[in-house]
Backbone and ligand atoms as CSV (ligand in chain L), in Angstrom:
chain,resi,resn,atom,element,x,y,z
A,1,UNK,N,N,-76.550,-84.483,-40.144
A,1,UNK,CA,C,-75.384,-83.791,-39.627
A,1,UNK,C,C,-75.737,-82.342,-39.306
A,2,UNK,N,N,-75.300,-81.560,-38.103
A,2,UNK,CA,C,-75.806,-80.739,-38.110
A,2,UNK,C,C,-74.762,-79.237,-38.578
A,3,UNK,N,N,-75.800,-78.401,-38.716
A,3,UNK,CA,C,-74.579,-77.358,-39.466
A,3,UNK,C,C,-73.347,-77.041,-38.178
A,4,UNK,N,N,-72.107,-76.210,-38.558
A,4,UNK,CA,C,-70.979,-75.899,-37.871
A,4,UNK,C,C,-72.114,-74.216,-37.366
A,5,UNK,N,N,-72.199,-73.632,-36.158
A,5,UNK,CA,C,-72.478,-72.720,-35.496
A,5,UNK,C,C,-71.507,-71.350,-36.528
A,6,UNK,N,N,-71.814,-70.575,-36.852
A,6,UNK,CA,C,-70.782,-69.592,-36.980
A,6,UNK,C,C,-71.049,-68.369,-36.413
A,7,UNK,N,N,-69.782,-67.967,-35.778
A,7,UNK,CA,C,-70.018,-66.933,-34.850
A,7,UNK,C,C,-70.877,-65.877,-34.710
A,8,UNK,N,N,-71.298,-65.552,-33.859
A,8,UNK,CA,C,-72.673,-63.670,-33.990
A,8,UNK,C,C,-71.606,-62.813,-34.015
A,9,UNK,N,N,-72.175,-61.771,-34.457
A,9,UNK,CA,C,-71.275,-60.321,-35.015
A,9,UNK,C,C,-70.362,-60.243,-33.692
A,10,UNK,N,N,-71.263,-60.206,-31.994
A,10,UNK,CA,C,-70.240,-60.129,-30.798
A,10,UNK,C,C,-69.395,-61.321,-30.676
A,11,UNK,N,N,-69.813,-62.438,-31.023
A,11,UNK,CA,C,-68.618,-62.949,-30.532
A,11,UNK,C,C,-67.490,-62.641,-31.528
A,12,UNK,N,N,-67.352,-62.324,-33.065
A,12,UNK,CA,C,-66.697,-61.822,-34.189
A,12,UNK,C,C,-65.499,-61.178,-33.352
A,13,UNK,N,N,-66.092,-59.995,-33.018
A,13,UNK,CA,C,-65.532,-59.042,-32.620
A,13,UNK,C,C,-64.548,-59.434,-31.184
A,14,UNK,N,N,-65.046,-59.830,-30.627
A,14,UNK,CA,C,-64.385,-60.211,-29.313
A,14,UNK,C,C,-63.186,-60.956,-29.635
A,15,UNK,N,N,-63.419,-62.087,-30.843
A,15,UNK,CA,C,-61.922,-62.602,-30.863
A,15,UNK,C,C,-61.059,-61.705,-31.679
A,16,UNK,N,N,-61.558,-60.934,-32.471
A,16,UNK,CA,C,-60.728,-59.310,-33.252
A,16,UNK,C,C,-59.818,-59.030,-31.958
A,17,UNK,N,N,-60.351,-58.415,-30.981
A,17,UNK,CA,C,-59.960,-57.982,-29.955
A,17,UNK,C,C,-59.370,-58.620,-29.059
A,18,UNK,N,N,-59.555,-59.713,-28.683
A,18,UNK,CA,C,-58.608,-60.614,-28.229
A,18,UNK,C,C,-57.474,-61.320,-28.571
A,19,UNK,N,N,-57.589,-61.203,-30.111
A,19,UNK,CA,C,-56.142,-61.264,-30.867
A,19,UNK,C,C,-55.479,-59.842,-31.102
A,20,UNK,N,N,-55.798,-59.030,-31.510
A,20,UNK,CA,C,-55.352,-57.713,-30.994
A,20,UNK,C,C,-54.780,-57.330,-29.839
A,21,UNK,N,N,-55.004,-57.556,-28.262
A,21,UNK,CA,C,-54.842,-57.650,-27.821
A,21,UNK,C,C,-53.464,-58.262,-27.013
A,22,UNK,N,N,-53.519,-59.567,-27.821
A,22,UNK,CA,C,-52.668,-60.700,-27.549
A,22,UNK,C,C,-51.209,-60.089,-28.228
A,23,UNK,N,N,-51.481,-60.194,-29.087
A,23,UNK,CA,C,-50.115,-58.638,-30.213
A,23,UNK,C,C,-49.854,-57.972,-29.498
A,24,UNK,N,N,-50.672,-57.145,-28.946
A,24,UNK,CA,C,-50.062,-55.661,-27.925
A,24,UNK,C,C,-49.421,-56.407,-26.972
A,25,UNK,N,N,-49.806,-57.378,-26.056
A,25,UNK,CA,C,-49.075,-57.627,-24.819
A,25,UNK,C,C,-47.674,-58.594,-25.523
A,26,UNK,N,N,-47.696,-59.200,-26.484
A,26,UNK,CA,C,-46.564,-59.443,-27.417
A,26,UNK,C,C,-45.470,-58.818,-27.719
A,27,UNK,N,N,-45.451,-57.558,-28.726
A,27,UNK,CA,C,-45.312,-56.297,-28.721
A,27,UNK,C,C,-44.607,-55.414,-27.865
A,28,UNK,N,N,-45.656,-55.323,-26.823
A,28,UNK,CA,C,-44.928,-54.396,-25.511
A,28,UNK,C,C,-43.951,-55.518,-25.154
A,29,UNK,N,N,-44.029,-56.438,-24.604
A,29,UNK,CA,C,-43.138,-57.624,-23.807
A,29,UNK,C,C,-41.886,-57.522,-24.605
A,30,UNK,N,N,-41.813,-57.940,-25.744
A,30,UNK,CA,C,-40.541,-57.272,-26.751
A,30,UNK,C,C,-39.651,-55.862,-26.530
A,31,UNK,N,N,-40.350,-55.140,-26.772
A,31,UNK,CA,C,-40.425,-53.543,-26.602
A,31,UNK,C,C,-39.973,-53.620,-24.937
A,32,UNK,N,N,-39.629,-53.911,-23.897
A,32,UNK,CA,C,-39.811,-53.884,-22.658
A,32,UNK,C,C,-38.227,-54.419,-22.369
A,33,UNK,N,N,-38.339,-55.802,-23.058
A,33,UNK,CA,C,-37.347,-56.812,-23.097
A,33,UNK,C,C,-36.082,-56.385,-23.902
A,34,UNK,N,N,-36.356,-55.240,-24.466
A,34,UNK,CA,C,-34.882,-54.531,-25.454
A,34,UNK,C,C,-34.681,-53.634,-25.028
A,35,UNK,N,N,-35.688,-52.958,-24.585
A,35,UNK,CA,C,-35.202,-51.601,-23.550
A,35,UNK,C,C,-34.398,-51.843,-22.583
A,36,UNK,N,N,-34.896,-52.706,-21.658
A,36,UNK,CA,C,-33.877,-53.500,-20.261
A,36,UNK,C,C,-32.362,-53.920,-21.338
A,37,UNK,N,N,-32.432,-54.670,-22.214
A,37,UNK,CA,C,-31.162,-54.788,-22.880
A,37,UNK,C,C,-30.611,-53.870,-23.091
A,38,UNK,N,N,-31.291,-52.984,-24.241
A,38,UNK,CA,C,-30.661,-51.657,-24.369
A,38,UNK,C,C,-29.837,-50.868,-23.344
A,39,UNK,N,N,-29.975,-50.745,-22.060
A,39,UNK,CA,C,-29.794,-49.590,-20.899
A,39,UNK,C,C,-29.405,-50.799,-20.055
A,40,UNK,N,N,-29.036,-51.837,-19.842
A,40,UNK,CA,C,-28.349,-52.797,-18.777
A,40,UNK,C,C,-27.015,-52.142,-18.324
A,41,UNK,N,N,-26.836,-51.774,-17.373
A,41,UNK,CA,C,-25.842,-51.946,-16.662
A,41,UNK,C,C,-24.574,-52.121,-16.610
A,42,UNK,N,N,-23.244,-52.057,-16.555
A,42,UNK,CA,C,-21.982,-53.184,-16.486
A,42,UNK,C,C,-21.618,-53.627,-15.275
A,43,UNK,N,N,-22.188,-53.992,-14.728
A,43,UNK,CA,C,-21.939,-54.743,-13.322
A,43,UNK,C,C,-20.570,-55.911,-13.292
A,44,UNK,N,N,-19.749,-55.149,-14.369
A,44,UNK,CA,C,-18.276,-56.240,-14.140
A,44,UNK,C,C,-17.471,-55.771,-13.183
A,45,UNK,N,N,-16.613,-56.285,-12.117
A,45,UNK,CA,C,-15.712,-55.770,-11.472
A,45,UNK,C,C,-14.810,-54.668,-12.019
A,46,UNK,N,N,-14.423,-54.755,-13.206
A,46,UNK,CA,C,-13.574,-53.902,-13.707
A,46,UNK,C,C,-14.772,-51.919,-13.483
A,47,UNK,N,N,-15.706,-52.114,-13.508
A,47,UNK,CA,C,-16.638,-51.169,-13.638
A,47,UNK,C,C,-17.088,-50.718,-12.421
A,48,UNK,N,N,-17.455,-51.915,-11.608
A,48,UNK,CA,C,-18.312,-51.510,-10.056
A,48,UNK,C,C,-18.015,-52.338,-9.509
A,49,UNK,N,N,-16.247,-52.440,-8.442
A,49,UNK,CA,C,-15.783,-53.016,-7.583
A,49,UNK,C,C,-16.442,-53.625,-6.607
A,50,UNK,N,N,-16.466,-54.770,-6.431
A,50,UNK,CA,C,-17.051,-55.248,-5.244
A,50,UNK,C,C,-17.205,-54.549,-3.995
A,51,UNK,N,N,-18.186,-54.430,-3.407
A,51,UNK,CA,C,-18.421,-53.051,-2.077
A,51,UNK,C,C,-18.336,-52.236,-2.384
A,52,UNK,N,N,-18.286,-51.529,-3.769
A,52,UNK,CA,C,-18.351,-49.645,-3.918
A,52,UNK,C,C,-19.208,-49.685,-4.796
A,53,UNK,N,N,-20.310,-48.827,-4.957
A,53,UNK,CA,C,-21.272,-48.593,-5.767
A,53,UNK,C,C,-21.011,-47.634,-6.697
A,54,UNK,N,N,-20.312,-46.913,-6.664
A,54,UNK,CA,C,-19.801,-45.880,-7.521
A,54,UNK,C,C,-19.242,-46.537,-8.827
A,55,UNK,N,N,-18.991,-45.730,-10.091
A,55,UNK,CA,C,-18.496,-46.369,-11.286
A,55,UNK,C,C,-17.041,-45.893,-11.837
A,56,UNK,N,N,-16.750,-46.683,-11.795
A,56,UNK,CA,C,-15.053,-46.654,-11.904
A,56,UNK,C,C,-14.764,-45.917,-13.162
A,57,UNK,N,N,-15.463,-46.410,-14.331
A,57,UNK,CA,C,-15.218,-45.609,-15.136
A,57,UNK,C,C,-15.114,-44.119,-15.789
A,58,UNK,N,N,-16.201,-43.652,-14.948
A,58,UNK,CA,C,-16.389,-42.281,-14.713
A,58,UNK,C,C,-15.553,-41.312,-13.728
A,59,UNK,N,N,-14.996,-42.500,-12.947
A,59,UNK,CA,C,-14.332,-42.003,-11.652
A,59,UNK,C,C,-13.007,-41.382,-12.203
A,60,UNK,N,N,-12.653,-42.447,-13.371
A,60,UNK,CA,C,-11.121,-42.677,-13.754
A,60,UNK,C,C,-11.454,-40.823,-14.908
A,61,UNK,N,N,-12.367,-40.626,-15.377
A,61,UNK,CA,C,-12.231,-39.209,-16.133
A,61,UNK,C,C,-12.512,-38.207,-14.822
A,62,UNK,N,N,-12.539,-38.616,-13.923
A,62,UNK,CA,C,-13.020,-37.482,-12.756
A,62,UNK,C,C,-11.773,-36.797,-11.876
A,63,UNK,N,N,-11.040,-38.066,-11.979
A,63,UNK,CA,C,-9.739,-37.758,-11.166
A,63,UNK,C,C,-8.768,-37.179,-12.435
A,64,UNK,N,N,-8.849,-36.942,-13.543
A,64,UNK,CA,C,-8.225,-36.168,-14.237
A,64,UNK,C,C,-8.884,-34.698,-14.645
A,65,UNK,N,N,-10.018,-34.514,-14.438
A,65,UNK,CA,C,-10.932,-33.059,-14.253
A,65,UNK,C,C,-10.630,-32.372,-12.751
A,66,UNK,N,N,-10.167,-33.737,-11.317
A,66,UNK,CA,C,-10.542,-32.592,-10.182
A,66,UNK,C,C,-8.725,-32.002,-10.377
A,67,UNK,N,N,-8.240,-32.142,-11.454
A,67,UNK,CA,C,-6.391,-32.271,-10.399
A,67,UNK,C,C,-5.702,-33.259,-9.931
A,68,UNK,N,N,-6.624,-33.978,-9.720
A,68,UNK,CA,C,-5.623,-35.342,-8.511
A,68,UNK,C,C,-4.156,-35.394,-9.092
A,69,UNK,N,N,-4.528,-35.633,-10.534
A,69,UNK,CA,C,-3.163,-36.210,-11.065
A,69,UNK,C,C,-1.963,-35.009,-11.136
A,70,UNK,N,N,-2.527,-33.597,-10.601
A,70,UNK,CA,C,-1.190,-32.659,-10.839
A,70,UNK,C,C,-0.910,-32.909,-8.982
A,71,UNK,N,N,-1.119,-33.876,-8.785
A,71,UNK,CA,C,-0.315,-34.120,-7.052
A,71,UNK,C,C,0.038,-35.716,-7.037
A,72,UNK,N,N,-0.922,-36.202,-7.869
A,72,UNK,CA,C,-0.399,-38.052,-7.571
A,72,UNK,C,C,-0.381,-38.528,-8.606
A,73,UNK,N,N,0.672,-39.581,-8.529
A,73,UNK,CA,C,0.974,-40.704,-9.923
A,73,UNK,C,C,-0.238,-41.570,-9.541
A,74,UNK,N,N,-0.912,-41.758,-11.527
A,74,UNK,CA,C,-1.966,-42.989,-11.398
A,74,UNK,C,C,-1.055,-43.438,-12.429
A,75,UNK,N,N,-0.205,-44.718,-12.493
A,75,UNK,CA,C,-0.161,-45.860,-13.997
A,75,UNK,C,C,0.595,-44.589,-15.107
A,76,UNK,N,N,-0.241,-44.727,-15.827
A,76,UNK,CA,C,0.624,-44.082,-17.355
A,76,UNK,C,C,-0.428,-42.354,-17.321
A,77,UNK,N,N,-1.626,-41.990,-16.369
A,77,UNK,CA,C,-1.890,-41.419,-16.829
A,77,UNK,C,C,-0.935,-39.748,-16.518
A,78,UNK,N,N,-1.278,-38.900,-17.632
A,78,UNK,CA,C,-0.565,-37.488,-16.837
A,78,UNK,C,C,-1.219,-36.257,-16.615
A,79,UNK,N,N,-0.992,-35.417,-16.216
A,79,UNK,CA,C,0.584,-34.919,-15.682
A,79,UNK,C,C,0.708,-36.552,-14.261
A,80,UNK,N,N,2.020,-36.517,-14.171
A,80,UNK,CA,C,2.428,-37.237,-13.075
A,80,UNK,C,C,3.198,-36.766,-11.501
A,81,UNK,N,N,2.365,-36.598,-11.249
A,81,UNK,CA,C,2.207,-35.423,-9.714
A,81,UNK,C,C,2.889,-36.474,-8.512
A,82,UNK,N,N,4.120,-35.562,-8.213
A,82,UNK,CA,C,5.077,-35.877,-6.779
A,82,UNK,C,C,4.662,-35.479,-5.734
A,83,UNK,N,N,3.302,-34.439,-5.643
A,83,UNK,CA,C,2.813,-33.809,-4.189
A,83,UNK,C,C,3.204,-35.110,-3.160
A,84,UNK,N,N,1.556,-35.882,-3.929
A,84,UNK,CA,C,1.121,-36.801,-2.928
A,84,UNK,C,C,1.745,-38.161,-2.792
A,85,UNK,N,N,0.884,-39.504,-2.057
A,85,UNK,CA,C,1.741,-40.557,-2.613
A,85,UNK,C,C,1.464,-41.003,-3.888
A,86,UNK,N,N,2.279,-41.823,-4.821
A,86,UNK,CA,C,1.463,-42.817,-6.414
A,86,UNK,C,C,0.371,-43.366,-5.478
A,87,UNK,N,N,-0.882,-43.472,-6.661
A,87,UNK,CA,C,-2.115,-44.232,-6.070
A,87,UNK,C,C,-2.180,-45.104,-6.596
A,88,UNK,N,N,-1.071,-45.617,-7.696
A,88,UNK,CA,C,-1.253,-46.686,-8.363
A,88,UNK,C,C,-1.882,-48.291,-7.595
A,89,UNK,N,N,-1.417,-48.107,-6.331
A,89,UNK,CA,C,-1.549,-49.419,-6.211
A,89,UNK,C,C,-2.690,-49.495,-4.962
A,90,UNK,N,N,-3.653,-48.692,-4.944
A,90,UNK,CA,C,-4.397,-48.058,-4.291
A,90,UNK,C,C,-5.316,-49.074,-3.383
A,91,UNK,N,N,-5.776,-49.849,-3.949
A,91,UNK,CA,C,-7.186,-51.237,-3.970
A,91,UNK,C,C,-5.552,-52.252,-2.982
A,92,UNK,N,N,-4.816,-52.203,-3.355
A,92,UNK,CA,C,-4.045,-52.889,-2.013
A,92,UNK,C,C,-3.534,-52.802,-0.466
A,93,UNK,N,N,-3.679,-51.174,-0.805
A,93,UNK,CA,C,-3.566,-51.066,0.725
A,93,UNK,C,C,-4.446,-50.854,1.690
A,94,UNK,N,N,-3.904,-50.903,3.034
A,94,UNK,CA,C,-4.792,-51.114,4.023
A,94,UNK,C,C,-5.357,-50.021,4.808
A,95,UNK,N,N,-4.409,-48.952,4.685
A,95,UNK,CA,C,-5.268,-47.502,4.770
A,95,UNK,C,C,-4.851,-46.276,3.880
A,96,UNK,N,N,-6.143,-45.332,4.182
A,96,UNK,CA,C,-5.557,-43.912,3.498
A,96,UNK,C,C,-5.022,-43.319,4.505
A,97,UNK,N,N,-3.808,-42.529,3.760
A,97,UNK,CA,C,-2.990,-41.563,4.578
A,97,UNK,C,C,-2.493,-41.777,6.042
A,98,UNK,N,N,-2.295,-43.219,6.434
A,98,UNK,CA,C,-2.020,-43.836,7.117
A,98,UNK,C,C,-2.497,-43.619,8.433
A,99,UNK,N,N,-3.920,-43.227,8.073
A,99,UNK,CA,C,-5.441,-43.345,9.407
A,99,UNK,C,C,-6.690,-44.610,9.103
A,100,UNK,N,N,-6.886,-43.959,8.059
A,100,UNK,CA,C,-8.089,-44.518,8.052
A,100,UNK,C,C,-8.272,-45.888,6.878
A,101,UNK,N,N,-9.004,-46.479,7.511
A,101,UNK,CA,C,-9.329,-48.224,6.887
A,101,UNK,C,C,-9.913,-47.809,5.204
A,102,UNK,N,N,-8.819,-48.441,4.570
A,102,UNK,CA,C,-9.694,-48.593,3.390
A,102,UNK,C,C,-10.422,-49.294,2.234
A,103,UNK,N,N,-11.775,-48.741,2.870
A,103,UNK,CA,C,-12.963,-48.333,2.284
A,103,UNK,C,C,-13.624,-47.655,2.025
A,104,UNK,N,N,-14.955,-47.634,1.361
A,104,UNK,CA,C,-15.055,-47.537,0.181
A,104,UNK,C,C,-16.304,-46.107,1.056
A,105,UNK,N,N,-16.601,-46.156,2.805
A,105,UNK,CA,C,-16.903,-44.650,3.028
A,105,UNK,C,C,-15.781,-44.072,3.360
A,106,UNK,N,N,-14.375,-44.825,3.791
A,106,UNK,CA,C,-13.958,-43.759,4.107
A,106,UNK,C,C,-12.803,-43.152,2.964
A,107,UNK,N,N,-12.548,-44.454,2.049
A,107,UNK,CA,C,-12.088,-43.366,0.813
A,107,UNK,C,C,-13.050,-42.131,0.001
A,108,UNK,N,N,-14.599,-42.413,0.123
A,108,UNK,CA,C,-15.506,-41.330,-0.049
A,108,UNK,C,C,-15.161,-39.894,1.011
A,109,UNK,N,N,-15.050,-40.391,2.052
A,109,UNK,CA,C,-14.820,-39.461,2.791
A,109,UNK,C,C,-13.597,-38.612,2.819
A,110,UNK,N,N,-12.755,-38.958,2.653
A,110,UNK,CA,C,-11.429,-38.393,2.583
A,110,UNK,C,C,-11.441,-37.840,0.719
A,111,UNK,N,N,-11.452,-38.594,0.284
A,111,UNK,CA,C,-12.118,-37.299,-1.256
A,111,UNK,C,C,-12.581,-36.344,-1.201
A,112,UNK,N,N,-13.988,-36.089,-0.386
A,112,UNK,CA,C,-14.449,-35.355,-0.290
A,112,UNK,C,C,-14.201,-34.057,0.793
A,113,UNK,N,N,-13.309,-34.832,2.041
A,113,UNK,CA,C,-13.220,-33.528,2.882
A,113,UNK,C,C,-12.065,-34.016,3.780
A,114,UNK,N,N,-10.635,-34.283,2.891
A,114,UNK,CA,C,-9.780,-34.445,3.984
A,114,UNK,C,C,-8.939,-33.700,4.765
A,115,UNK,N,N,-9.330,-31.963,4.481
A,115,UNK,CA,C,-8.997,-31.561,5.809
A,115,UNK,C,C,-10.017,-31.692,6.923
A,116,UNK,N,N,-11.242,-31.749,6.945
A,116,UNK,CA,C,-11.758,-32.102,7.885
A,116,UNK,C,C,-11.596,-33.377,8.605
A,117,UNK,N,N,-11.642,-34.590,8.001
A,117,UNK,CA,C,-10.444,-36.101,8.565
A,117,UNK,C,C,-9.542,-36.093,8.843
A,118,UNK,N,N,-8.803,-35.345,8.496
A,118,UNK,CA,C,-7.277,-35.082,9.018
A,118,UNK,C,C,-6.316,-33.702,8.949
A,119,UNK,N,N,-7.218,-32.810,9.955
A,119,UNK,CA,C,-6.715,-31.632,9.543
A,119,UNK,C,C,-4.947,-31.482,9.714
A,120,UNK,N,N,-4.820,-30.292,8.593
A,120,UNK,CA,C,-3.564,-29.902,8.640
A,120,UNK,C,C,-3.113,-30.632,7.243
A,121,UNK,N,N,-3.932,-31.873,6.858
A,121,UNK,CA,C,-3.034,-32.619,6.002
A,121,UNK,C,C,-2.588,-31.699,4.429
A,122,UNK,N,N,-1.506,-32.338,3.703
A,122,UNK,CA,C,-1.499,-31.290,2.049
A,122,UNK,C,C,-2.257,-31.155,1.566
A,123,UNK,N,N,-3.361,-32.659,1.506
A,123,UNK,CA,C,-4.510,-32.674,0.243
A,123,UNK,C,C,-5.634,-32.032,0.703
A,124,UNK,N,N,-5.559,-31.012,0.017
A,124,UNK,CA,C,-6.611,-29.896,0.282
A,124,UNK,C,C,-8.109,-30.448,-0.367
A,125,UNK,N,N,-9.026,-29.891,0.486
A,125,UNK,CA,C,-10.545,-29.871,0.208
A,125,UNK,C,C,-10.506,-29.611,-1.693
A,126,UNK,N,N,-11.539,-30.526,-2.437
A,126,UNK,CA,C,-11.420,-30.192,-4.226
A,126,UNK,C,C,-13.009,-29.497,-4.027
A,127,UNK,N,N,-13.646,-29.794,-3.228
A,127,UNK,CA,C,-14.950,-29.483,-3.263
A,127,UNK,C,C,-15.852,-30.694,-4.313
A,128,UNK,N,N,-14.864,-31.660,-3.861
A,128,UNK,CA,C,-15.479,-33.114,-4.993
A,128,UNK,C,C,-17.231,-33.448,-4.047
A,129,UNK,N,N,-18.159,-33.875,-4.992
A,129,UNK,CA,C,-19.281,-33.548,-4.267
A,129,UNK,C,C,-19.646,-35.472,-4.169
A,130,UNK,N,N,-20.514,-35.759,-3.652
A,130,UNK,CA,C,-20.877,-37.110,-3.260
A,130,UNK,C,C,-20.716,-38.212,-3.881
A,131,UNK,N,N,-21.327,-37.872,-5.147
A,131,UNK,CA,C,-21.264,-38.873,-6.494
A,131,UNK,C,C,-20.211,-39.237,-6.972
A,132,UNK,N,N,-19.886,-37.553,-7.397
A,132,UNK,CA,C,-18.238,-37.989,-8.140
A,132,UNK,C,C,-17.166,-38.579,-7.078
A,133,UNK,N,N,-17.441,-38.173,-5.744
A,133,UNK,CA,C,-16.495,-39.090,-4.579
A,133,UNK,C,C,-16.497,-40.569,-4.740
A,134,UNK,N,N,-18.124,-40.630,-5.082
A,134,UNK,CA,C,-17.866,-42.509,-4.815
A,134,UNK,C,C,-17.707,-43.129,-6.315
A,135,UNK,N,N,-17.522,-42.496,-7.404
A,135,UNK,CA,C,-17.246,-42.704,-8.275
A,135,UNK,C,C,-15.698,-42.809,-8.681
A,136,UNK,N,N,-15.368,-41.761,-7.363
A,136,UNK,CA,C,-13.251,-41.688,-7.415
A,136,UNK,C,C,-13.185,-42.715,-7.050
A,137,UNK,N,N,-13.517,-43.148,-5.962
A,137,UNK,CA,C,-13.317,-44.332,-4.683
A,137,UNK,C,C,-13.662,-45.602,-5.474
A,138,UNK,N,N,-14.317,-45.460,-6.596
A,138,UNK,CA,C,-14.620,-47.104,-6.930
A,138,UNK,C,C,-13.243,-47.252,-7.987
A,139,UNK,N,N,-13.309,-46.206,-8.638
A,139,UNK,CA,C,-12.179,-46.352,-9.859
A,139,UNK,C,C,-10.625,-46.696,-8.851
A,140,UNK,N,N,-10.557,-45.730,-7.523
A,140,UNK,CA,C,-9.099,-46.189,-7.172
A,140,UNK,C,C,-9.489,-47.839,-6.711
A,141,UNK,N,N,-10.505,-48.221,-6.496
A,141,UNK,CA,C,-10.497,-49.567,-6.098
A,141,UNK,C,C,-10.124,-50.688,-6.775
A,142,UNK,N,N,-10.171,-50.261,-8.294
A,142,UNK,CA,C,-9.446,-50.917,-9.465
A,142,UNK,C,C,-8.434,-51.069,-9.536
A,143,UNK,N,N,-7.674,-49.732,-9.129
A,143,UNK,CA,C,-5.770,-50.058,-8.681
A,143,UNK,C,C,-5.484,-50.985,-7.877
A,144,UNK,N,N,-4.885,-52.152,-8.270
A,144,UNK,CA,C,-3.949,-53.082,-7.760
A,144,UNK,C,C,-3.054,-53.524,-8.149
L,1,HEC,C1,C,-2.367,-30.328,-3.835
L,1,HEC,C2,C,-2.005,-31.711,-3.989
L,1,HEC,C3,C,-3.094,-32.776,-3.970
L,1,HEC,C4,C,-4.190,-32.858,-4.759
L,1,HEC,C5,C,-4.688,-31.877,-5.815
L,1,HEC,C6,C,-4.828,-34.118,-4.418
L,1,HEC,N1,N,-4.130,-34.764,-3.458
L,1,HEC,FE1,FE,-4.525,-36.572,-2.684
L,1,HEC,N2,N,-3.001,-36.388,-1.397
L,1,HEC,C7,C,-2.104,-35.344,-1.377
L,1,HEC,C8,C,-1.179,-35.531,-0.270
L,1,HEC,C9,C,-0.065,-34.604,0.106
L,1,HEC,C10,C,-1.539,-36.755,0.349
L,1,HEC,C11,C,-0.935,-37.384,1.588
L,1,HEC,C12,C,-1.831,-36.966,2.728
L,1,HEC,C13,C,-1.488,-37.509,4.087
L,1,HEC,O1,O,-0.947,-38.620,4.184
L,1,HEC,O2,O,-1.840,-36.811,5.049
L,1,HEC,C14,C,-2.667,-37.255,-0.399
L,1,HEC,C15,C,-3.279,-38.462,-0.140
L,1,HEC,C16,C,-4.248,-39.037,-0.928
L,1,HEC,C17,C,-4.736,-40.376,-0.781
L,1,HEC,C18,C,-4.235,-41.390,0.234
L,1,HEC,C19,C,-3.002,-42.045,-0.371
L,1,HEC,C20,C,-2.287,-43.008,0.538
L,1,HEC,O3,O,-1.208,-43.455,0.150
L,1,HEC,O4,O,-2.768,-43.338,1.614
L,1,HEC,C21,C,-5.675,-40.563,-1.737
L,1,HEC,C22,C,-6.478,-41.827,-1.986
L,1,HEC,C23,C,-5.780,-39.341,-2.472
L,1,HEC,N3,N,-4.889,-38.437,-1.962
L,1,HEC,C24,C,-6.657,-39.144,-3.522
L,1,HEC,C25,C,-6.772,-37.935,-4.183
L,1,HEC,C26,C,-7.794,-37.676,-5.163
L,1,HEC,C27,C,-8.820,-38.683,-5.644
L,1,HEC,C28,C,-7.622,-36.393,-5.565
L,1,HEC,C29,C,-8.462,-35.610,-6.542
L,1,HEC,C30,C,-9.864,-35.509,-6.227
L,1,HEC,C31,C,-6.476,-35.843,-4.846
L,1,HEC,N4,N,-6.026,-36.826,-4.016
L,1,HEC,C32,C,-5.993,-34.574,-5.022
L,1,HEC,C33,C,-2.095,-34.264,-2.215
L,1,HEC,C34,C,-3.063,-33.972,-3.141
């Protein structure tokens, strides 16, 4: 019978290292796979309306930082502002300020600069900047 071979010092080492190895890419893959969990997204409608990329949730603390609400009724929140029209029901209708189609650039757009869309109109320029626009625009898209 002949003896069993047992490994030379290099090959020793090589499977050290190749099981070592095998751990790390283990390891990281884990480590990789909880991070992506960790930091995922909420991609629910209630969060990021279908066609608006902006996040509703942020939108909904934004429109109580620019003012909106000391000119328009949202739901229960306050102050409850008679300027403008209620936006409560916002995601149902078919335009803003009874021009423009709404969506989700041109409710960005009119956030951001509706005396320039419609000069003369009440709702004055907030100086709301891109982000937080499409972040208003997704949250009113939630109103229905
Ligand atoms: C000084 C009062 C005032 C403030 C502040 C104000 N608005 Fe307005 N808003 C109005 C008025 C008035 C109208 C109607 C404009 C028109 O039809 O020409 C209007 C119209 C709108 C409309 C269209 C509503 C509809 O029925 O078509 C939206 C949407 C809107 N505003 C969102 C906002 C948001 C978001 C903010 C905060 C960033 C804001 N407004 C701040 C006065 C204001």
């Amino acid at each position: 019978m002949r003896k069993k071979k047992l490994p030379s010092v290099h090959e020793y080492h090589l499977m050290g290292c190749l099981t070592l190895c095998a751990a790390g890419v283990v390891v990281s893959g884990c480590l990789v796979l909880f991070l992506a969990y960790a930091t995922r997204a909420d991609w629910t409608p209630a969060r990021h309306p279908v066609g608006y990329i902006g996040d509703a949730e942020r939108g909904k603390t934004l429109v109580a930082a620019y003012g909106c609400l000391s000119c328009h009724e949202i739901r229960d929140a306050s102050p409850r502002g008679l300027v403008g029209p209620p936006l409560n029901d916002m995601a149902s209708r078919s335009y803003i300020a009874g021009h423009f189609a709404n969506h989700e650039i041109w409710m960005t757009r009119w956030i951001e600069h509706p005396q320039q869309i419609k000069p003369g109109t009440a709702m004055p320029d907030l100086n709301v900047g891109r982000r937080d626009a499409l972040d208003i625009a997704a949250y009113l898209a939630t109103l229905r």
